[in-house]
N, C-alpha and C positions, 0 to 999 in steps of 0.2 A: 121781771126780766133780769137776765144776769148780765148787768149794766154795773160797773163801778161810782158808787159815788155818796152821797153824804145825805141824805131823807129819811127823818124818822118812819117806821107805817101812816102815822096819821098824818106827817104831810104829805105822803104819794097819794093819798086818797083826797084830800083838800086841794088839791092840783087838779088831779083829775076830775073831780067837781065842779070849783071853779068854772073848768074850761067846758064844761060839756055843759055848762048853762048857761054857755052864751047864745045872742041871737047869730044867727047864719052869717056868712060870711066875715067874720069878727077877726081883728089883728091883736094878735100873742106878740109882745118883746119880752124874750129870756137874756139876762146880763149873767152869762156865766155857765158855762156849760160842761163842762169837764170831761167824762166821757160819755154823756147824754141821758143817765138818768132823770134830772127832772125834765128834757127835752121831750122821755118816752113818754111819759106822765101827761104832760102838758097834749101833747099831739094826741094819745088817744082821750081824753076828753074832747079836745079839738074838732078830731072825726066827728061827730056827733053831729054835728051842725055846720059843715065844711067851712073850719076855720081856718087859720096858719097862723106859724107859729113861726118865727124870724128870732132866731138863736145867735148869738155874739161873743164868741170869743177869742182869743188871741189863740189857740188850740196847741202847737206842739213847738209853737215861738218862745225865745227865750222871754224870761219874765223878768221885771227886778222890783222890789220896792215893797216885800213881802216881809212878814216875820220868816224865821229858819222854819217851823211848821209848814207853811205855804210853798217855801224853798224847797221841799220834800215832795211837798202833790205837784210842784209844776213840774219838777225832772220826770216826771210818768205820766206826765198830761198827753195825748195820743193825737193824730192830724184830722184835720175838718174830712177828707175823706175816710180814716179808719171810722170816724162817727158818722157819718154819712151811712158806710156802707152795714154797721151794727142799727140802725134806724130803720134800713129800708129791710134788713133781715128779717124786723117785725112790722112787717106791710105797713111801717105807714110811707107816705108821701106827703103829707100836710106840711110841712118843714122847709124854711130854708138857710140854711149855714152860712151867717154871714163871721170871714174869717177879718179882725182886727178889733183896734181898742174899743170899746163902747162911745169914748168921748170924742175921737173920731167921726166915727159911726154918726152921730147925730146930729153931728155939725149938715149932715145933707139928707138926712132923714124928711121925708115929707107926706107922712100917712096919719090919718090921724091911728090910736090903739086901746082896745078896750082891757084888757090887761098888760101890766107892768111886772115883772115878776124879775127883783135885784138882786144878784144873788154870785157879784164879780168878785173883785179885788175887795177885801175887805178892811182897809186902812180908810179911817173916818175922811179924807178928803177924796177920797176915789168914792167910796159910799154916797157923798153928799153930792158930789160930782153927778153922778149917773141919777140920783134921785131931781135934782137940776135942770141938768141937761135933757131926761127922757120923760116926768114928771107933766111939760107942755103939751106934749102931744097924747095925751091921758083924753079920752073923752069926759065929759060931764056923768057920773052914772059909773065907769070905769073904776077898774078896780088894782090897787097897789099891793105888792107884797115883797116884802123885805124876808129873807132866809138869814138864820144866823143873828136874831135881831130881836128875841125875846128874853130878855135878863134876869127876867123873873119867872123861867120856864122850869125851876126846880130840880135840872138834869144835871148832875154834879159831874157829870165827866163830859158834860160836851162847855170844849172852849175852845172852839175854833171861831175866834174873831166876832165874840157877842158882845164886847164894847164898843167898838167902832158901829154897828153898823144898830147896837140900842140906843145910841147919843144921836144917832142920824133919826130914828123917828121919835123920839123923843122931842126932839125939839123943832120938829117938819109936821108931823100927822097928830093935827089939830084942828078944831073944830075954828072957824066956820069954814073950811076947806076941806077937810076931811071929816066921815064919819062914820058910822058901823065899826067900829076899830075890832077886831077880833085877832084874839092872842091864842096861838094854839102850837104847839110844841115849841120849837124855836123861833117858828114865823111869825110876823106881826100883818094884816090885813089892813085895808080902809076902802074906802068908796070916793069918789070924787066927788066934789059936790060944785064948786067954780076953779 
């Protein structure tokens, strides 16, 4: 789709994977959406198995607390209804746009979710924050993935916030908690285990 946003090929296809191998009715949290690229991803795997996919982001509100980089993608970040209406433009309806912080957000959160997919603010206590605070409600079996968060992904020109959010599963996605750890472009994976 001509979707603005930040996914190598091989993670639009690990998304979409992911999501389209879940069992039926299955809950999707996306931390970051920007103008819904990996949202498109995520919901048609989604379709598959009529899942939904519950998106989070602050959208076309002022930000602060970014590097100047980040300062740059939020002045053209676009409103929960321009993505909204770019979503449904590609049939899907699996979605729904939840507009504010994530760590808000989970304070009243009460579902459990078969994937976690973090991929917000990426300053190592926002990171650690949302791995935290959304991490609980992970089913058994469920599956984590951090964007931006593989250090050792060999792409010398992507640096958009892969120290912060490589020190967060660095030192969080570990066994006996996590396992299957799979590294694949930027993203880092795992499975839940308790």
């Amino acid at each position: 789709p001509k979707i603005k946003g930040f996914l190598l090929f091989v993670e639009k296809k690990l998304l979409y994977y992911f999501t389209k191998n879940l069992k039926k009715k299955s809950n999707v949290i996306e931390i970051g959406c920007y103008h819904g690229k990996s949202t498109y991803f995520l919901c048609k795997g989604a379709q598959k198995n009529n899942s939904k996919v519950y998106s989070i982001d602050p959208f076309d509100r002022k930000y602060n607390g970014e590097k100047d980089f980040f300062k740059e993608i939020y002045k053209n970040k676009i409103s929960k209804k321009e993505v909204h209406k770019t979503l449904t433009s590609y049939k899907l309806d699996n979605f729904e746009l939840i507009e504010g912080l994530s760590e808000d957000i989970s304070k009243g959160w009460n579902k459990q979710i078969d994937i976690l997919f973090i991929d917000g603010n990426h300053s190592y206590e926002m990171v650690k924050q949302d791995y935290l605070g959304w991490s609980r409600f992970l089913k058994n079996g469920g599956r984590i993935i951090f964007h931006d968060s593989n250090k050792d992904n060999n792409i010398k020109n992507w640096e958009i916030g892969l120290e912060a959010p490589s020190k967060v599963v660095e030192e969080y996605l570990k066994a006996p908690k996590w396992s299957n750890i799979l590294k694949c472009g930027s993203i880092v994976s795992a499975i839940k285990l308790k």
